[in-house]
Structure formats: C-alpha cells, structure tokens
C-alpha positions in Angstrom: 102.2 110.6 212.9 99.4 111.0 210.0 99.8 114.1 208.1 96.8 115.3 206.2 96.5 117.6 203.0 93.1 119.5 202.9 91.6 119.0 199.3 88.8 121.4 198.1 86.9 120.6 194.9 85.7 123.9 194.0 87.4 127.3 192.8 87.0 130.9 192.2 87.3 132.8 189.1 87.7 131.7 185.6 90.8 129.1 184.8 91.8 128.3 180.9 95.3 127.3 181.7 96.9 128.7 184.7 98.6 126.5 187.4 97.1 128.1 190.6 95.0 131.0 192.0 95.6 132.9 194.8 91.7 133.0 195.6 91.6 135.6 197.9 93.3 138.4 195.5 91.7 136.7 192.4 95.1 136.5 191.0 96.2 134.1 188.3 99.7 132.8 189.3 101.5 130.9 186.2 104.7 128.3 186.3 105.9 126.9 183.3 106.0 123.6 185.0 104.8 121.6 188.2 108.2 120.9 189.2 108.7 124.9 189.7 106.1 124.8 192.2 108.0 124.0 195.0 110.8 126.5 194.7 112.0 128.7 197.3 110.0 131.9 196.2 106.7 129.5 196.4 107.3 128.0 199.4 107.8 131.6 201.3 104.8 132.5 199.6 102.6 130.5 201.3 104.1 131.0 205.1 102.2 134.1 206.0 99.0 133.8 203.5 95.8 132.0 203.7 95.5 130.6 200.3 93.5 128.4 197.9 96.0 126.5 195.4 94.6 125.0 192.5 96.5 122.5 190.5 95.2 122.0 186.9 96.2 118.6 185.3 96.8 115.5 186.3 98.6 113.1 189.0 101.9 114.2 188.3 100.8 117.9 188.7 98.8 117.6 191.8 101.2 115.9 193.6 104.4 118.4 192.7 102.2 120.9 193.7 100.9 118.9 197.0 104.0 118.8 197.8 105.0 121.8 197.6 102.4 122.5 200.6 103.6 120.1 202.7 107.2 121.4 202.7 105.1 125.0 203.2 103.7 123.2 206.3 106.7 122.0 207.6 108.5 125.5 207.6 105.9 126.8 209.3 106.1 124.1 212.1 109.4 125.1 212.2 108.8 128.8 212.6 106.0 127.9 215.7 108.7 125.9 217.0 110.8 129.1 217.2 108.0 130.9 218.2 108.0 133.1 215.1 104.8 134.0 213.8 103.3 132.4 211.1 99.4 131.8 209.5 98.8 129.5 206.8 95.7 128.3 206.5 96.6 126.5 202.5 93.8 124.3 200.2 94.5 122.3 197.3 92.1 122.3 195.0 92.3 120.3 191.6 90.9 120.6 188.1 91.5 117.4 186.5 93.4 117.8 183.0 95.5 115.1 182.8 95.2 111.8 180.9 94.1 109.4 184.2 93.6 112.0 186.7 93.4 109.0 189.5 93.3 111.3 192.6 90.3 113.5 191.4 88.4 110.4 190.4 89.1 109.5 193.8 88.1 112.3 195.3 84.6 112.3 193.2 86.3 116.0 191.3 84.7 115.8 187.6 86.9 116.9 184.6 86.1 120.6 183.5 86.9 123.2 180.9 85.8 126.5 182.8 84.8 126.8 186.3 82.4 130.1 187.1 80.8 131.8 190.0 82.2 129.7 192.3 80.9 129.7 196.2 83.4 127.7 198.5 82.3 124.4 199.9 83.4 122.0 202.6 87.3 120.9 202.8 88.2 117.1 202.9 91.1 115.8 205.2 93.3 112.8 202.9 96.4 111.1 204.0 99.8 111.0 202.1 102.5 108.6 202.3 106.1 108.6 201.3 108.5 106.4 199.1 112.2 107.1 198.9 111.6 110.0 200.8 108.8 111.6 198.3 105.4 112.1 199.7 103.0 111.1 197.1 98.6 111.2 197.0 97.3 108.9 194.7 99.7 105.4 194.2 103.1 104.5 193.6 105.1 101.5 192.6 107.7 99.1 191.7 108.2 96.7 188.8 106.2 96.6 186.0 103.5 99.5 186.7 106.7 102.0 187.1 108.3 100.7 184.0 104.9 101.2 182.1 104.4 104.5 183.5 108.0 106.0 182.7 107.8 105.0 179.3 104.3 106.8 179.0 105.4 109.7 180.2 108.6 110.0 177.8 106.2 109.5 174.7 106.0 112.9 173.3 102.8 112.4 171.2 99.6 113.7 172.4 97.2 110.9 172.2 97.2 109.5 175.6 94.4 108.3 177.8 93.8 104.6 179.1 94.2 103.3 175.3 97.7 104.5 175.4 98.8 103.3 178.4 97.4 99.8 177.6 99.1 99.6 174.5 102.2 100.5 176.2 102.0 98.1 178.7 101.1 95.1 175.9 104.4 96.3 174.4 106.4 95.9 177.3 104.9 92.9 178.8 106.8 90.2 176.6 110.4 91.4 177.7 109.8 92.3 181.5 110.6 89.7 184.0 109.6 90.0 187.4 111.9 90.5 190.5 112.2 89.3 194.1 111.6 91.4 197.0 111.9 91.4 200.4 108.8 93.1 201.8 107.7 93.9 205.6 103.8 94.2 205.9 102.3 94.6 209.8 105.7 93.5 211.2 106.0 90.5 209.2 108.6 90.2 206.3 108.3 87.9 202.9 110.0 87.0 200.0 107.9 87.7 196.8 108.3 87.3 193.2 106.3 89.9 191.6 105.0 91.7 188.6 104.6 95.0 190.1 103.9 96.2 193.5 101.0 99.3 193.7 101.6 101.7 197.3 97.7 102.4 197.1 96.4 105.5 199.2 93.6 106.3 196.8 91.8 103.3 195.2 93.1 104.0 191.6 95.7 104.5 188.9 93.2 106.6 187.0 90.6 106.5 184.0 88.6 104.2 186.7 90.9 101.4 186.8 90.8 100.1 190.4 94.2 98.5 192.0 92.9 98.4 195.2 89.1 99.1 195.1 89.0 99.3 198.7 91.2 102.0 199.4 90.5 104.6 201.8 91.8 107.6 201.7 91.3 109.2 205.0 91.9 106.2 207.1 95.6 106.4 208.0 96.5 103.1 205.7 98.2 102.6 202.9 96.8 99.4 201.1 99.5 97.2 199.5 98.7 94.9 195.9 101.6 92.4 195.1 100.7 91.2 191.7 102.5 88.1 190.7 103.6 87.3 187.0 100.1 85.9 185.1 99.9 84.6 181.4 98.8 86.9 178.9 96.0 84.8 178.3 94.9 85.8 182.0 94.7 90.2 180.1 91.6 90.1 179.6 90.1 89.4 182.7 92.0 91.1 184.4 90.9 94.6 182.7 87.5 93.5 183.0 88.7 93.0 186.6 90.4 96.5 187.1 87.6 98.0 185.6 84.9 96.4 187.6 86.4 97.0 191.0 86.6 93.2 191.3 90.6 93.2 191.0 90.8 91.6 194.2 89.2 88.9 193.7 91.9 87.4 191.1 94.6 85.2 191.9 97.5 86.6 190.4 96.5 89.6 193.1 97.0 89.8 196.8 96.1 92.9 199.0 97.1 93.8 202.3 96.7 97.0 204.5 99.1 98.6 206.2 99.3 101.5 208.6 100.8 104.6 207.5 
C-alpha cells in the first residue's frame, strides 16, 4: 500500500534557525537536533493538532523529521482503529539549509534566508519507501555512495557543498572494491557486481547531480541505478553526466523501476 507524506513549500512567520513552526499558534518550536524530533512528547503532539512542520536544513533533517510524521500517522490509524478520536491534518514543509538539499531541489523549494508574509499554497502528495525498516524521501544506498556519504558526514569542518563531497569521494575511490549482490527487481533476481547501488524516489543526491534523472516522485516507484566499477579515467564524464541529467545514458549505469 503507497503511503504519501504531504510536502508544502511555503511557511508562516519569520524562521532564522528554528526546527519547526506550529503555524497555526505562530509558535517557534526548537530541538537541538533532528533526531529528537521523533520522540515520544513530539509524536503525541501531533495526534490531536492540525499542524504545519517545517524542517530547516537538509536531507538528513527532513527525513528525521518526515519521519517523525509518519510514525504520528500511524498512531493515529491505530487510535481510528480503536475508534478513539483523533485529527491530524500534519504538512511538512522544508527550508533548504543543508549542503545538497536533494529533496527540495526535487521538489522545485529554493534555498532561503528569511521567509515573510507568507499566504499558504497548494500541498503536494510524494511517496516514501523503506530500507532496513527506515522510511526514507530522497535516495538511499549501498556500496560506494554510503561509504562516501558516512565519511562526509563525520568531517567536522564546515566547508561542505558538492566540492567536498567530490573530493571525498576521489579519496576513497582508489581503496574501495566493489561487492556482489543478490538483487530482486519486478520478480526477477540477479547477481551483480557493483560500485554502489542508489534506491532513487526523488531524481537526485543533491546540488543537481541526477542518479536517476527520471525519477518520479509521486508515481508509486522507486527507480533502481546499479553502477558497476568504471576506471577513473571514465570521472570526468561521468560528472558531466550527473550533472547534465544524461547519467543514464552511460555504460557503467543501469536503471530499472520498481514498484513500491
């Protein structure tokens, strides 16, 4: 069964550095961290309250925080299952502040500093999908992109940005050797040998580099890019490739759709 997250692009009041808004009380609601976001206290909070949650940074942020809706959504099934009242009527809205901010790109959501006089819009419907039991919004993956993306995230500096995360994944690429996996696409099941495999639901990793440039997401699939090992030589293009939307065009890439 599809579950959907309702995204809104717009909020209400002035933000500098606050988490979320409670948008009907104008209230500026502060965690120290994403993770926080999906205690007990904030979960309970949104059973009974029609809200408009804002999550300010990036991809790592807006999903802890997406996340913390859906397990909001799923008490409350439970409570209408048990007949117990409940309204919650919850949309995530995002101000990108993070370094790739892949989902808002997505999405179409510009970067800004200060949002004012704000009138509400129109909400969007978007899929989610789940690895290891984690729902996530943007991509996942195995292999080399996960390795890459750990070791950015423990650099402490703050220069970071598609520069950074380039030059961490030139550092890495020398001593990384790709694994086998056993993979089941449609039905079907293969053995692959493979650089890194992207779970794509939006089209991006963020800072517009396109893994799967025809991702949809609103339409129930998750697309699938098994990228095999490719000479460094072969960099390059490739960027120019990721950049370009043209990714799937290469050879070292394969894409595949699969419903969620």
């Amino acid at each position: 069964m599809r579950e959907r997250t309702e995204v809104r692009d717009r909020i209400s009041s002035e933000v500098q550095s606050c988490d979320l808004v409670r948008a009907e009380q104008v209230n500026l609601l502060c965690r120290t961290g994403a993770t926080s976001l999906r205690n007990n206290n904030f979960r309970k909070d949104l059973r009974n309250l029609e809200l408009l949650i804002v999550a300010v940074g990036g991809d790592g942020t807006v999903n802890e925080v997406a996340r913390g809706l859906l397990e909001a959504q799923k008490a409350q099934q439970a409570q209408a299952e048990a007949k117990i009242e409940a309204s919650n009527s919850t949309a995530l809205g995002i101000i990108p502040r993070g370094s790739g901010n892949g989902l808002a790109r997505h999405l179409g959501i510009k970067p800004l500093n200060k949002i004012q006089n704000f009138a509400p819009t129109s909400t969007s419907l978007i899929d989610h999908a789940t690895i290891n039991n984690h729902p996530f919004f943007c991509t996942a993956g195995i292999g080399f992109d996960a390795l890459v993306s750990k070791k950015y995230a423990e650099n402490n500096t703050h220069k970071r940005g598609a520069l950074k995360y380039i030059k961490t994944a030139l550092k890495s690429y020398f001593s990384y050797k790709p694994e086998k996996y056993l993979i089941t696409i449609n039905g079907k099941t293969h053995e692959r040998t493979a650089f890194l495999i992207t779970f794509a639901n939006a089209s991006q990793w963020g800072n517009n580099g396109y893994i799967a440039p025809m991702a949809d997401i609103s339409d129930g699939l998750i697309d699938v890019a098994i990228v095999k090992k490719f000479p460094i030589t072969a960099v390059p293009r490739l960027i120019y490739q990721l950049m370009t939307k043209k990714l799937h065009k290469s050879p070292y890439v394969r894409l595949s759709k699969v419903v969620i």
